[in-house]
Every structure is written in structure tokens, then in C-alpha cells.
MARTOR-102385 format. One line per 3 residues: number of its first residue (from 1); their letters; for each residue z, y, x of C-alpha. Coordinates in steps of 0.5 Angstrom, whole numbers, plus 2048, in hexadecimal, padded with zeros to 3 digits. Each point is the difference from the previous one (the first is absolute). Example, Ala and Ser with C-alpha at 12.3 -4.5 7.8 and 13.67 -1.06 7.14 Angstrom:
BEGIN
1	AS	810,7F7,819 ~ 7FE,807,802;
//
This chain:
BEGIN
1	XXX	671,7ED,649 ~ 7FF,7FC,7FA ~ 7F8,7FF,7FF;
4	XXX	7FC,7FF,7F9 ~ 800,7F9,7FE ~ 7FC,802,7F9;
7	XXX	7FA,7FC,801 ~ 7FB,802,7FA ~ 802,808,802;
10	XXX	7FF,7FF,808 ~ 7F8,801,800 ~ 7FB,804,803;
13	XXX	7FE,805,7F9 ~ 7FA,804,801 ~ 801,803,7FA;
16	XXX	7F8,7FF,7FE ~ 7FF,805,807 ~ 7FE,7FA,805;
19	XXX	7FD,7F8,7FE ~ 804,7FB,802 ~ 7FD,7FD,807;
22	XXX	7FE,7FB,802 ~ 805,7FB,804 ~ 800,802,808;
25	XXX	7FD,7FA,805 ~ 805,7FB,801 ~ 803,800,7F9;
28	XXX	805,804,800 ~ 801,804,7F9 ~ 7FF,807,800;
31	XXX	807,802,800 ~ 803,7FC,805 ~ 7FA,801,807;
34	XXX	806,7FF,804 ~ 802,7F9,7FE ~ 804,801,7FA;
37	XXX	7FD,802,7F8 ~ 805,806,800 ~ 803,7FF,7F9;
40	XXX	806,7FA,802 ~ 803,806,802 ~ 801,7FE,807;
43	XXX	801,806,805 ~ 7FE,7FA,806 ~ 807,800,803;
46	XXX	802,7F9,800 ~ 807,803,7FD ~ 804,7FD,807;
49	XXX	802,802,805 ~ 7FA,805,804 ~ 800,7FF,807;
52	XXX	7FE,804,806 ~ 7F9,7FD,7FF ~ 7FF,803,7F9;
55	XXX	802,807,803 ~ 7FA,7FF,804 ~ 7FC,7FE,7FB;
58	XXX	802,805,7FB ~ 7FF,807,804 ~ 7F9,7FC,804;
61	XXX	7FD,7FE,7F9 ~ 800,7F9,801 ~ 802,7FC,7FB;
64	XXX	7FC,801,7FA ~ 7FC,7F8,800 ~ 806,7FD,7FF;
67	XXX	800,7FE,808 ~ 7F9,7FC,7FF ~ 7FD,805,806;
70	XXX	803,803,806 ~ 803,807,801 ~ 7FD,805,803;
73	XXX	801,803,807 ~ 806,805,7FF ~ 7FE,807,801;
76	XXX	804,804,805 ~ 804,803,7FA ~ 801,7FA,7FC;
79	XXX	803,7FD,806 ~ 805,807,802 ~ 802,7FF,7F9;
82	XXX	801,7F9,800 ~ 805,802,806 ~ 804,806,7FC;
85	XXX	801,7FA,7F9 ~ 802,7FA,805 ~ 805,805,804;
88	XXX	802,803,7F8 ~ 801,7FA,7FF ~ 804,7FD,805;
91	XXX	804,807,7FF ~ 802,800,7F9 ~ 803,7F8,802;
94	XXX	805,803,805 ~ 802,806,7FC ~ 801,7FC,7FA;
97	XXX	807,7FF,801 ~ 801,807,804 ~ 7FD,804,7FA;
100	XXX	800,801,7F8 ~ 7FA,7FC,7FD ~ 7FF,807,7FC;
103	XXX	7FE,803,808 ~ 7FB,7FB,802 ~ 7FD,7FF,7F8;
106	XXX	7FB,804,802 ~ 7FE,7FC,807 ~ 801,7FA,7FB;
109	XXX	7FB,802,7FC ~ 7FB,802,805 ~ 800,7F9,803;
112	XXX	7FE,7FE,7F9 ~ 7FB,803,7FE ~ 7FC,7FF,807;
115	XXX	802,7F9,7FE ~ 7FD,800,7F9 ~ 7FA,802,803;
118	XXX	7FE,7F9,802 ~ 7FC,7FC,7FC ~ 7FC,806,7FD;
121	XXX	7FA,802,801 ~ 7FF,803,807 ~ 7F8,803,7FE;
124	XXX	804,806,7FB ~ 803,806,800 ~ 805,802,7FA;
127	XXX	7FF,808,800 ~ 805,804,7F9 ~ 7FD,806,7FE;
130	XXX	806,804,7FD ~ 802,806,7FF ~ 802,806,7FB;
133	XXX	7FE,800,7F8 ~ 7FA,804,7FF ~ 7FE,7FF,808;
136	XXX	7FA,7FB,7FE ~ 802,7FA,803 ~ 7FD,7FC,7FB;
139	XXX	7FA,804,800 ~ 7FE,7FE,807 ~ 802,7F9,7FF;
142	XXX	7FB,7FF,7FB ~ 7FC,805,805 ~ 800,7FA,805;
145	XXX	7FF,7FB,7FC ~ 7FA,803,7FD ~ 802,7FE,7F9;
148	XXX	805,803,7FC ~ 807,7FA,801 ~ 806,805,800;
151	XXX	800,804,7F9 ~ 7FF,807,800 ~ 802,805,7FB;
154	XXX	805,807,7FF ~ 805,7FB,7FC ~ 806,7FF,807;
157	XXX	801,7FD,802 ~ 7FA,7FB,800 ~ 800,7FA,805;
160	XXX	808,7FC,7FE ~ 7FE,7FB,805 ~ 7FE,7FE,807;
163	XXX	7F8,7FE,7FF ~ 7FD,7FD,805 ~ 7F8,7FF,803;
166	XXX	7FE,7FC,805 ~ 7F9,800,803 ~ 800,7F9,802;
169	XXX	803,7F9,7FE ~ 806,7FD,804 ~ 805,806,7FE;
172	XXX	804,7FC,7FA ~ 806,7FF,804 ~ 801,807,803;
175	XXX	800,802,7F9 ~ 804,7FB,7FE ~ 805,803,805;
178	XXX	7FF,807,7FC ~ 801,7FD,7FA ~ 7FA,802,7FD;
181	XXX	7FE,7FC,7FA ~ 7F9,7FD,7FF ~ 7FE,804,7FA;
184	XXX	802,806,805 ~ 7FB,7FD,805 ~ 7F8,803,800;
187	XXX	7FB,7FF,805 ~ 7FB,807,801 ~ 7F9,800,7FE;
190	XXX	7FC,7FE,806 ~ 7FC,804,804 ~ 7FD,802,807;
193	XXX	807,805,800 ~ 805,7FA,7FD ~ 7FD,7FB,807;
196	XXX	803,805,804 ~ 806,7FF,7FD ~ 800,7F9,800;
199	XXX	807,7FC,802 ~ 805,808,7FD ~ 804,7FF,7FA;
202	XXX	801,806,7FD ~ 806,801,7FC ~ 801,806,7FA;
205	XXX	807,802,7FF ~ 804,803,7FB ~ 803,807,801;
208	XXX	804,802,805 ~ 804,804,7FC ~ 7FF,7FD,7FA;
211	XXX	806,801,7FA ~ 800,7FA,7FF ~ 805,7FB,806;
214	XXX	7FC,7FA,7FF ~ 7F9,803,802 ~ 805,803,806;
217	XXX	802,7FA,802 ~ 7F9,7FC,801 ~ 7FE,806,804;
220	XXX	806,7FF,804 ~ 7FF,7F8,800 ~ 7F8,800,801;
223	XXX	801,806,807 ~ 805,7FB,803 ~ 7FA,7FB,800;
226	XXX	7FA,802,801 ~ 7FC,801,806 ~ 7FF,807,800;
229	XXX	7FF,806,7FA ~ 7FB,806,7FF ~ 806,806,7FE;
232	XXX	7FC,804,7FA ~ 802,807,7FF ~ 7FC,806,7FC;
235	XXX	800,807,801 ~ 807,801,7FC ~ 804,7FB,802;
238	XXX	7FE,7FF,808 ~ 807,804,802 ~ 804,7FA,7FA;
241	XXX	807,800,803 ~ 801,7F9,7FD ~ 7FA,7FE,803;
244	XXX	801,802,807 ~ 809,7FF,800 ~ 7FF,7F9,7FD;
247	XXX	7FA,7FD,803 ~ 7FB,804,805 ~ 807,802,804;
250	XXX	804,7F9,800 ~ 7F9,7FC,802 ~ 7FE,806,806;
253	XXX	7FF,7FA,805 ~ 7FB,7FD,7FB ~ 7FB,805,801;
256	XXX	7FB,7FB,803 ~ 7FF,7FC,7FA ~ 801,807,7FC;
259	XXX	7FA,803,7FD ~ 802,808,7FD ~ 7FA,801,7FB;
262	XXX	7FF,807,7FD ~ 7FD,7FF,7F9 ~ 7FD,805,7FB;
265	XXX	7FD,805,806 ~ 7FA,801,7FB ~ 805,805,7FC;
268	XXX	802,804,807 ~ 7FA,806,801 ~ 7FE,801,806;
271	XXX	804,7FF,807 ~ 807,7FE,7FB ~ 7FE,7F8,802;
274	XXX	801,802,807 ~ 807,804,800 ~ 802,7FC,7FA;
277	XXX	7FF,7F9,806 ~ 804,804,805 ~ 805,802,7FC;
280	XXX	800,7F9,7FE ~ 801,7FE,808 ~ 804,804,801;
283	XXX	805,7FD,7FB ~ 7FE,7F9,803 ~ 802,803,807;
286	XXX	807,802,7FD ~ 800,7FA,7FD ~ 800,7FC,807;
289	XXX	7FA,7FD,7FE ~ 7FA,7FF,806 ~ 7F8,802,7FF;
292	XXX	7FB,7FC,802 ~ 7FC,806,803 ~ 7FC,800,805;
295	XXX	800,7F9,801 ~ 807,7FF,801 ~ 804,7FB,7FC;
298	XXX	803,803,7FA ~ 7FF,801,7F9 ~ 7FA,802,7FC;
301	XXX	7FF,806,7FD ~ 7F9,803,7FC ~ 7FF,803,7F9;
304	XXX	7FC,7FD,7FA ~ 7FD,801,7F9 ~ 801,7F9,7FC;
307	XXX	7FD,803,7FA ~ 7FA,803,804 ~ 800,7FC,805;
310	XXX	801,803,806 ~ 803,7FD,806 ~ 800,7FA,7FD;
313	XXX	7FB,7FC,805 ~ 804,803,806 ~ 806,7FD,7FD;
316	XXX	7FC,7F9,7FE ~ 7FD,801,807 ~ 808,800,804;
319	XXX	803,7FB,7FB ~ 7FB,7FB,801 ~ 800,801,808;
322	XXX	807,7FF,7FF ~ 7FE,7FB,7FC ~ 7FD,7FB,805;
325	XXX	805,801,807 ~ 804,7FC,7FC ~ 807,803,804;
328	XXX	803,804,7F9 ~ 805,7FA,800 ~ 802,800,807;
331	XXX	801,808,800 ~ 803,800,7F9 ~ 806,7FB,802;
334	XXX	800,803,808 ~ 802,807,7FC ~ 804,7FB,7FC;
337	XXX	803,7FF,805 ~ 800,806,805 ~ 805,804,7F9;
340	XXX	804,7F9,800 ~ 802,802,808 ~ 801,808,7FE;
343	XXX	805,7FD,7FA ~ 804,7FC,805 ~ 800,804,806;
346	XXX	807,803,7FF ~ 802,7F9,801 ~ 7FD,7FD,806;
349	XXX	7FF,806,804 ~ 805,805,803 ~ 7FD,807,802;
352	XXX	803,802,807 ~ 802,7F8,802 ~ 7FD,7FC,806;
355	XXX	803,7FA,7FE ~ 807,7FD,7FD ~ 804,7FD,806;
358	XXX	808,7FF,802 ~ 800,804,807 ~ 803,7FE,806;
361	XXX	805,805,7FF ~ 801,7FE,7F9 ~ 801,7F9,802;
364	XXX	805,802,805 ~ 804,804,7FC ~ 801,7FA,7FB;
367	XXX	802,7FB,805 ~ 805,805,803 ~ 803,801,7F8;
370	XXX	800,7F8,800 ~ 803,800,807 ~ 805,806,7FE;
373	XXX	803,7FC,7FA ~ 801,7F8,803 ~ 804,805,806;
376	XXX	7FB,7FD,805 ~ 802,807,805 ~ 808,7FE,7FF;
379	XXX	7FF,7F8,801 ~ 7FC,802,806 ~ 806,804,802;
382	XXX	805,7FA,7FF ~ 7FB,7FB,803 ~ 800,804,807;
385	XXX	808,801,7FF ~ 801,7F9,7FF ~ 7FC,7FF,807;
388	XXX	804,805,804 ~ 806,7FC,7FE ~ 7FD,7F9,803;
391	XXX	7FF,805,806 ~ 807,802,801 ~ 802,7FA,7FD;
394	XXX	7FD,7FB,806 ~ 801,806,805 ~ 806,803,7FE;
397	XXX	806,7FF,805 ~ 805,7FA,7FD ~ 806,804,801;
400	XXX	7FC,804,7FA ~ 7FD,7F9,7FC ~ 807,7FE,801;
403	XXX	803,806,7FC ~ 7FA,7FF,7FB ~ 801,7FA,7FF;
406	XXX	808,801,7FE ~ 7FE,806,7FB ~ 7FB,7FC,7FD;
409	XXX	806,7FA,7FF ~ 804,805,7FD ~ 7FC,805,7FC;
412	XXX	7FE,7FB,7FA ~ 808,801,7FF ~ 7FF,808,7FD;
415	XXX	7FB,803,7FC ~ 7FF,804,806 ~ 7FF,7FA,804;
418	XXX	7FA,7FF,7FB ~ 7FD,806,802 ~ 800,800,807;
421	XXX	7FD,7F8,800 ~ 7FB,803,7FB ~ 7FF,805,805;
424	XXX	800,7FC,806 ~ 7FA,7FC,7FC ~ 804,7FA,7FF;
427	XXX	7FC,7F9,7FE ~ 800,7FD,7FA ~ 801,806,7FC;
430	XXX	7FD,801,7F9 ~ 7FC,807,7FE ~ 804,803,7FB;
433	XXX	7FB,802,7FA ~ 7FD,807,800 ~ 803,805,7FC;
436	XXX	7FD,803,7FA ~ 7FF,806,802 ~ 7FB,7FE,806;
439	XXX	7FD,7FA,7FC ~ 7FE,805,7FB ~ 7FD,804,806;
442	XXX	7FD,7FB,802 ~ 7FD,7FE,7FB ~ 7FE,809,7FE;
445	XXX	7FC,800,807 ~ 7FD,7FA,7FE ~ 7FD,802,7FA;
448	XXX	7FE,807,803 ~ 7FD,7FC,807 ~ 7FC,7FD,7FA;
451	XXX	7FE,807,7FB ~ 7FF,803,807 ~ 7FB,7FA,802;
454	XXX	7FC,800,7F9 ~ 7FF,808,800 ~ 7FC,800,807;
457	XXX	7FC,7FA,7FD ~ 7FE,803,7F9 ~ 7FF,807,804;
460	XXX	7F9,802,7FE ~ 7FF,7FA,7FB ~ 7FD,801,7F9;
463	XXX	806,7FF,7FB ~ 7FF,7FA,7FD ~ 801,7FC,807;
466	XXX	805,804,803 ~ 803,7FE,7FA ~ 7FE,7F9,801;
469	XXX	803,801,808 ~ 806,803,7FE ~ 802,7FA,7FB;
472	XXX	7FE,7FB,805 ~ 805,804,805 ~ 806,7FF,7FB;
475	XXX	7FE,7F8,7FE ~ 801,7FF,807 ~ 806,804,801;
478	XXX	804,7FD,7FA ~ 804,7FB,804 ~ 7FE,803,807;
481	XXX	807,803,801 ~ 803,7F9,7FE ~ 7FC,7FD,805;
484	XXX	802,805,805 ~ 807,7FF,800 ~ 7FF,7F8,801;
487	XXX	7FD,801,806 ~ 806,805,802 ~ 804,7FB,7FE;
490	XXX	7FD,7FB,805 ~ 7FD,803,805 ~ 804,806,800;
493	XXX	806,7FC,801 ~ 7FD,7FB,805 ~ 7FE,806,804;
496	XXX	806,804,7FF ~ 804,7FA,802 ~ 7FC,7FB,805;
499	XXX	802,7F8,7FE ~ 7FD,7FF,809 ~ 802,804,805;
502	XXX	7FA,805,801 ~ 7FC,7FF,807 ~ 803,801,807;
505	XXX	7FC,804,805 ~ 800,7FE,807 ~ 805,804,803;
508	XXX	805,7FD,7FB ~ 802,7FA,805 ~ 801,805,806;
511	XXX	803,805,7FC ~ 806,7FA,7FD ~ 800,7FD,807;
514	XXX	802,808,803 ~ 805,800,7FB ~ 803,7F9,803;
517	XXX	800,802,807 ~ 803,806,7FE ~ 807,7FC,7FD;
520	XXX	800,7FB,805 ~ 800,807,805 ~ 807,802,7FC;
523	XXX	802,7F9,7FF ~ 7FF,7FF,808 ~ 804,807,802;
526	XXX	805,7FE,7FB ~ 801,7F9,803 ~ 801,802,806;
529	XXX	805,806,7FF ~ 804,7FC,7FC ~ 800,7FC,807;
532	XXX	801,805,804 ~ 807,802,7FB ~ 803,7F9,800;
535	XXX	7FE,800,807 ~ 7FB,7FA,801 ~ 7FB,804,802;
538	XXX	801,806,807 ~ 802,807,7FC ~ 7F9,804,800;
541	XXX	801,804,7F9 ~ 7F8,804,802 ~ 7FC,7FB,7FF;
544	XXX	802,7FC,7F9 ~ 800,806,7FD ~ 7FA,802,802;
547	XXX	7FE,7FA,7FE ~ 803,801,7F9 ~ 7FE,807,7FF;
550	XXX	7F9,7FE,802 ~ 800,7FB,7FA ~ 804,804,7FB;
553	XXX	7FB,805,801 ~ 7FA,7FC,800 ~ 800,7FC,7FB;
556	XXX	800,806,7FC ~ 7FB,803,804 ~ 7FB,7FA,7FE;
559	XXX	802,800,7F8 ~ 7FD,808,802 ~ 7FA,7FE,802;
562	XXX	7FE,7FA,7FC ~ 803,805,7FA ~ 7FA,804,803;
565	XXX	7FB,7FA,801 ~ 801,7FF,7FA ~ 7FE,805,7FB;
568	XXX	7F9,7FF,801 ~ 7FF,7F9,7FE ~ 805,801,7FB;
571	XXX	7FB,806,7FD ~ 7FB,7FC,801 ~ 803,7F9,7FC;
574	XXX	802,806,7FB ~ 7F9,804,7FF ~ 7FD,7F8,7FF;
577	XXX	806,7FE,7FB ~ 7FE,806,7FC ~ 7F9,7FE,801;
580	XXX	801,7F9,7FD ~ 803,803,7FA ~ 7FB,806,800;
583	XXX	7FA,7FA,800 ~ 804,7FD,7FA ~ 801,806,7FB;
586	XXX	7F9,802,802 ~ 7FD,7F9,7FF ~ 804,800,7F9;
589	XXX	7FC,807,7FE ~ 7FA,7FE,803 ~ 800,7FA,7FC;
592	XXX	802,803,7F9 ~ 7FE,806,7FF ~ 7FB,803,806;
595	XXX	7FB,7FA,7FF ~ 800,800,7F8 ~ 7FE,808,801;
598	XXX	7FB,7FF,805 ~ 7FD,7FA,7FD ~ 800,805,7F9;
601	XXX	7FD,805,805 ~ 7FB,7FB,801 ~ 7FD,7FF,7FA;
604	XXX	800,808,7FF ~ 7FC,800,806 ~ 7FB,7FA,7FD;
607	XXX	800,804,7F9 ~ 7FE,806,804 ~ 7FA,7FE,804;
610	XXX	7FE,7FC,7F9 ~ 801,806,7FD ~ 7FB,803,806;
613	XXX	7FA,7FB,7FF ~ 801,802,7F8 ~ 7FF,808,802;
616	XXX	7FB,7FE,805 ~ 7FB,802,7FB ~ 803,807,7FD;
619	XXX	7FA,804,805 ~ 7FC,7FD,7FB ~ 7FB,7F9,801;
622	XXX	7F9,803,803 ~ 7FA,800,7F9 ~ 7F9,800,801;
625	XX	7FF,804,7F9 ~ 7FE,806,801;
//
């Protein structure tokens, strides 16, 4: 806000109604009790960067000395408040990047009005009477005031510009920040009745409704600012649509820092002032507006006459007790405040939803996707094939090795010779490429493990940051699909195709020595029958075919057995193969896509419960005005 700078203007004018005073001990100028002389057009603010320090001091009403005397103890208000603007602060820093600036302008704004409020003068309360054209603000301005400041007359409307009376020095810079020039500046006249009212500066403002869009555009300026404001309706216009839907209704969580004054009751007969007030709350209570009755904290409500007179020592009496709690500042900005975290709740809370997080199932389902497209399932079909083929290999009968052998010499010769060494599972053999059909598969599984992923975490979350999920789940994803086919490639292929021999169980050597014995059983009995037929050995056909049968049989048998053995460890050599690929995949997943999400989800649970502290306060911060 641009201050005054015209130094010959920016003086108190007592317009012939007070004399000049004395200076104050200490010095210190008329105009300037706080430390300054009000007329360099200085608000206090250092024009930097305001800290957590300064918040304190603004809404606890240190400062004003210029730092010569230390701060007062903060009041149990003063210091929720100061709760609620640092985690406002610290709110708005995280969503900067998450949320437009139009959405957070008026967090921004709150956070530096209650910084602007540093460096002023704690000892005052800057009250506005506003209201209608015709409902007598001015009349009970000067009414207050003891003099006539304001300009009353039937010519409307009347008053142009803010006027501004202050019962006590030290209030240049709170007006400087109204942007109350200094010929507009009044003091009142002094009284016993103007002591109790020492440390308010009352403030005249232009018509709410006025034609003219300038004077509507002081009040709309001076109303962001002020401490407080005395609404002032008349008989006529008390039900005015503009003064309710464009003020009384948007400023509802205002009502302890509301003062709603009937005027003009000397011209209702008899019990008229009664109904007309009721009426008059009734509206307010449509309104949302809370009353301040029966000691509950609220806003005020009473009739008055400012020509006769009536009511106005009741009013002078509650604005001077106001007055000196000195805490209208503190429960102006905590509602501030509290309509700031209404606005912005759609954006951080999700009615209905306990949290944002990815489930198990959720992250189980995504690894399964991942571990679906690298082919894990089939690599782990491969690995436990390969490993019953070494098993039959070491305990196989050599009779078969030795048939295995020759195909496996003959078959490179043929095209189908080639397939049945890929089906044998050769060594040394490449991997063909993935057709295109399968790689795009692939790569749709992909992309819908990760929509899928997403989806379960923005389940509940406000739009902005399920939005903020989803396209750190797409940023993650963009070469996921890539890399996937990487560990496919190389890990698969080693899986699939195992450059060692897998481990031998401990029945191997038994197994493979069975199988020996079982030749040399068929090698012996065929030894001995060709003995017996070139008559070296006594003629005895039984036992060498017997012998012969024995081992023709068993090696078979053996090679059954071990078949069986095998299946087992060879599952298991299988299932940890699929298991490794699996852990990669989902490693890869992990890595791109579900720790970027659920570090956003983080920051949403960070900004919530910021959020939290900062709606801490909508139940209302307790008053001791009664």
C-alpha cells in the first residue's frame, strides 16, 4: 500500500475545534508517541522481508516503540494466532507450486496484512462506521466525537472521503496505512466522556451505497483494514439487500469485531424500536452473523438516537471498554483468518477420507503388472525347465546322453534341427526380440498398472493434488516401459538361460552313482553273455540276462525316480528365478513411479495438517468482551 509523502498536509488539523498540545514527556511529537512523527508516511514496516518475529508482534501489539522497550507477554490469543499465520505461512510455501496464485491470493493477503500491522501502535483500535446514505453515520460520528468533524446535511451523499478521529497521539502510521490524508485527521473535543475512549480512532466512512464508485471504493478499502466496524442502519433500510449480500453476509465470521447500531429509534412510536431490533436480528442470524448476547461472544446489537442522543453513552461505554482489551486486532485477523481457511478447504480437505495412501493391495497389484510385462511368470517356467534338464542330463541313462548327444550334432544341419536345439535349451543361444505385438502389450500393461496405481492414490484427495499424483505418476512412467524391457533383456535372458549350472541337491551324486551302477550291471551281464556264446565262459543263459535286464530296467527306473526328486527343487529354482526378475520389476516400479507418488502424498499430508492448525481457530478464539 503506497503511503503519503506530502509532508505539509500529513499533520494533525484541529480544524479550530482542539488546541494544539503540549509535547508529550520524553519529546516525542504529538503525531509521532510511537517513535515516529506520522507525517514521512512510513506504515513502521522495515519495507523487507517480515519474519516470524514480526507476526508475533504484530497481532500481540508489540512494536510500536520502534523495539526501544520489550514485548508484552503474548495473551493466550495472540499466541493461537500466531499458531494459525506461521502454519498459513508455511502452507501457502508448499502449495505455491501445487496451486494458481489466484487461489492462495487471499491466504497472501492475510499473512500481510497481519504483517503491516508491525510497527503501529498497539495502544489503538481503528473502529469505521459505515453504513447507507441517510442512516446518520456521520451524525453519530460527530455524535462521539463531541464536535461536529463529519459534514451533515440533505445534500447526499455527504462525506467523500474517509475522516478520521483519534482520541490519543501515536495513530499517524495506522492511518498512513488508511490512507487518511492529514487535513482529514481531527482530534475530539476533550472531555471526562472522550478519556474513556483514549487509544480508538474512529473512522467516517463514505456510503456504502453510494453512486458515486470512488466513495465505494474507500469503503471497501478502509473495511479490509480496520479493527472493527459500527454497521449503522435506520428504520428504512435495516433489511437493505446491498448491505447485507455484499457486507454483513461475506464478513458473517466478523461478529466479534461487529457492532450492528439502529439509529434514528427516536422516530419509531412506542414498542416499534423493539420489533424493528428483532427483526433486525433475525436478519443478522440469516445472515450467519453470531450475537453477542447473554455474555456469549458475538456481534453487538442496540438502538440509538444520534440526533437526540439516545443510546449513545451505551455505545460510547462498549466501545471504550472494547477500546482498552486491546485484542480487536488479534480477533480481527484470527477471523481474517478463519474466512481465508473456509475458501481454502475444498483444496485441502476431502470429506469422507481418512487419508491419502497406496495400499498394500494396490502396491501389490502394481508389482504383479510389472512382473506381468518383464515376463517374470514364463523366465521362471524357463529357469525351472533348464534345471530339470541338467537333472536329466547328470542322471539320465548314457544310452540316452549318448542319443542326445548325436541329435544335438546333427540337428544344426536343418531348420528343424534348430528347433529342437531351442527346445532342448541349448547354450550359447540369443534371444530373439519380442514381436511388436507383445512389445505393445507390454508396454499397455504398463501404462495401466500405473493409471491403476495413481487412481488408488488420488482416491479422495481434493482436485488439485490428485492432479499433482497423477502427473508425478505419468512423469515416472515416461521411460518406465524402456527400462523394463532392459531388465528383460538381461535379466530375463540370464534366468531364462543360466550362463552356471543351477545347484545340485544332495541326492545328485547318489542318483548319478545309481545310474553307473545300473550300466555297469548291463555292461557286465552283456559281458559275460558274450563269453558264454564264444565259449570262453560255462554256458549259463539265466544270470547274464538277468543281470542285463536288471540294468536295462533300472537305469530307466532311476532316471524315473530322479525325474520325481526333481520336480520339486527344480519348482523351487523356478518360483526364486521369477522371484529375482519379480524384485527387479518391482524395484524399477518402486523406484519411478510409487516413491515420487507417495513422496507427493507426503506433502499433501504435510499441507493438510498445516492446514489443520490454520482451521484450528474457526470454533472461534474465547473474548473477554461481554
Amino acid at each position: 500500500m503506497t503511503a503519503l509523502t506530502d509532508r505539509t498536509d500529513d499533520r494533525w488539523d484541529d480544524g479550530l475545534i482542539a488546541r494544539s498540545r503540549p509535547r508529550a514527556a520524553g519529546g516525542l511529537e504529538e503525531d509521532g508517541a510511537d517513535g515516529t512523527d506520522g507525517s514521512d508516511g512510513s506504515d513502521g514496516s522495515d519495507g523487507g522481508d517480515i519474519g516470524d518475529d514480526a507476526l508475533v508482534r504484530a497481532v500481540s501489539g508489540a512494536g510500536s516503540d520502534g523495539g526501544k522497550s520489550p514485548a508484552p507477554p503474548l495473551s493466550p490469543e495472540a499466541q493461537a494466532l500466531r499458531l494459525r499465520l506461521d502454519a498459513l505461512r508455511q502452507l501457502v510455501g508448499l502449495s505455491r507450486t501445487r496451486l494458481d496464485g489466484k487461489t492462495l491470493a487471499e491466504a497472501g493477503r492475510v499473512l500481510d496484512e497481519a504483517a503491516a500491522r508491525r510497527g503501529l501502535s498497539p495502544q489503538h483500535t481503528v473502529v469505521a462506521i459505515a453504513g447507507a446514505t441517510g442512516s446518520g453515520k456521520s451524525t453519530l460520528f460527530n455524535s462521539l466525537a463531541g464536535v461536529q468533524i463529519s459534514e451533515m446535511g440533505l445534500r447526499r451523499p455527504t462525506t467523500a472521503a474517509p475522516i478520521a478521529c483519534s482520541w490519543s497521539d501515536g495513530a499517524a502510521g495506522l492511518l498512513d496505512r488508511l490512507e487518511i490524508p492529514g487535513r482529514l485527521r481531527r482530534r475530539p473535543r476533550e472531555t471526562s466522556e472522550a478519556e474513556a475512549l483514549r487509544g480508538m480512532v474512529l473512522v467516517d466512512l463514505p456510503d456504502l451505497d453510494s453512486a458515486v464508485g470512488a466513495h465505494r471504493d474507500h469503503v471497501d478499502r478502509v473495511l479490509a483494514l480496520v479493527d472493527a466496524v459500527v454497521w449503522v442502519v435506520d428504520p428504512e433500510k435495516y433489511a437493505d439487500a446491498v448491505l447485507h449480500e455484499r457486507y454483513l453476509r461475506p464478513l458473517a465470521g466478523h461478529a466479534e469485531v461487529t457492532f450492528v447500531v439502529l439509529n434514528q429509534v427516536d422516530r419509531l412510536p412506542g414498542e416499534a424500536a423493539d420489533l424493528v431490533l428483532d427483526d433486525l436480528r433475525r436478519l443478522l442470524d440469516d445472515d450467519g452473523i453470531a450475537l453477542g448476547e447473554h455474555g456469549e461472544p458475538g456481534a453487538t446489537v442496540l438502538g440509538l438516537s444520534a440526533l437526540t442522543g439516545e443510546g449513545v453513552g451505551e455505545l460510547r461505554e462498549l466501545l471504550g471498554q472494547f477500546t482498552q482489551e486491546r485484542g480487536a486486532a488479534t480477533r480481527r485477523i484470527s477471523a481474517d483468518v478463519d474466512r481465508a481457511a473456509v475458501r481454502l478447504r475444498p483444496l485441502y480437505v476431502a470429506d469422507g477420507h481418512s487419508g491419502p495412501e497406496i495400499g498394500e493391495a494396490a502396491r501389490a497389484e502394481f508389482e504383479d503388472r510389472l512382473a506381468e510385462a518383464v515376463g517374470a511368470y514364463a523366465a521362471g517356467l524357463a529357469a525351472e525347465r533348464a534345471w530339470r534338464r541338467n537333472a536329466g542330463k547328470a542322471c539320465g541313462t548314457p544310452w540316452l546322453r549318448l542319443w542326445r548327444w548325436y541329435e544335438s550334432r546333427r540337428a544344426p544341419r536343418s531348420l528343424a534341427g534348430l528347433a529342437a536345439l531351442a527346445a532342448i535349451g541349448g547354450r550359447g543361444q540369443t534371444v530373439a526380440p519380442a514381436p511388436v505385438e507383445e512389445e505393445v502389450t507390454a508396454r499397455q500393461r504398463v501404462e495401466q498398472a500405473v493409471r491403476a496405481v495413481a487412481d488408488e492414490a488420488v482416491a479422495g484427495l481434493p482436485d488439485p493434488w490428485a492432479q499433482a499424483v497423477r502427473e508425478t505418476a505419468v512423469r515416472g512412467a515416461d521411460r518406465l516401459p524402456e527400462a523394463l524391457d532392459e531388465i528383460a533383456v538381461t535379466l530375463g535372458a540370464a534366468v531364462a538361460v543360466p550362463s552356471v549350472k543351477p545347484p545340485r541337491p544332495t541326492w545328485w551324486p547318489a542318483a548319478v552313482l545309481g545310474q553307473a551302477a545300473m550300466t555297469l550291471v548291463q555292461i557286465y551281464g552283456g559281458l559275460w553273455l558274450v563269453g558264454q556264446i564264444v565259449g570262453v565262459l560255462e554256458p549259463k543263459l539265466l544270470p547274464p540276462v538277468l543281470l542285463m535286464v536288471a540294468g536295462i530296467i533300472g537305469g530307466p527306473l532311476v532316471e524315473w525316480a530322479c525325474s520325481i526328486a526333481a520336480r520339486g527343487p527344480a519348482r523351487r529354482y523356478g518360483q526364486d528365478a521369477e522371484r529375482r526378475l519379480r524384485q527387479a520389476a518391482a524395484g524399477c516400479g518402486r523406484a519411478r513411479v510409487l516413491e515420487p507418488v507417495a513422496a507427493e502424498l507426503l506433502r499433501y499430508r504435510e499441507v493438510r495438517e498445516q492446514y489443520a492448525t490454520v482451521a484450528a481457530g474457526g470454533s472461534r478464539l474465547s473474548t473477554t468482551r461481554q
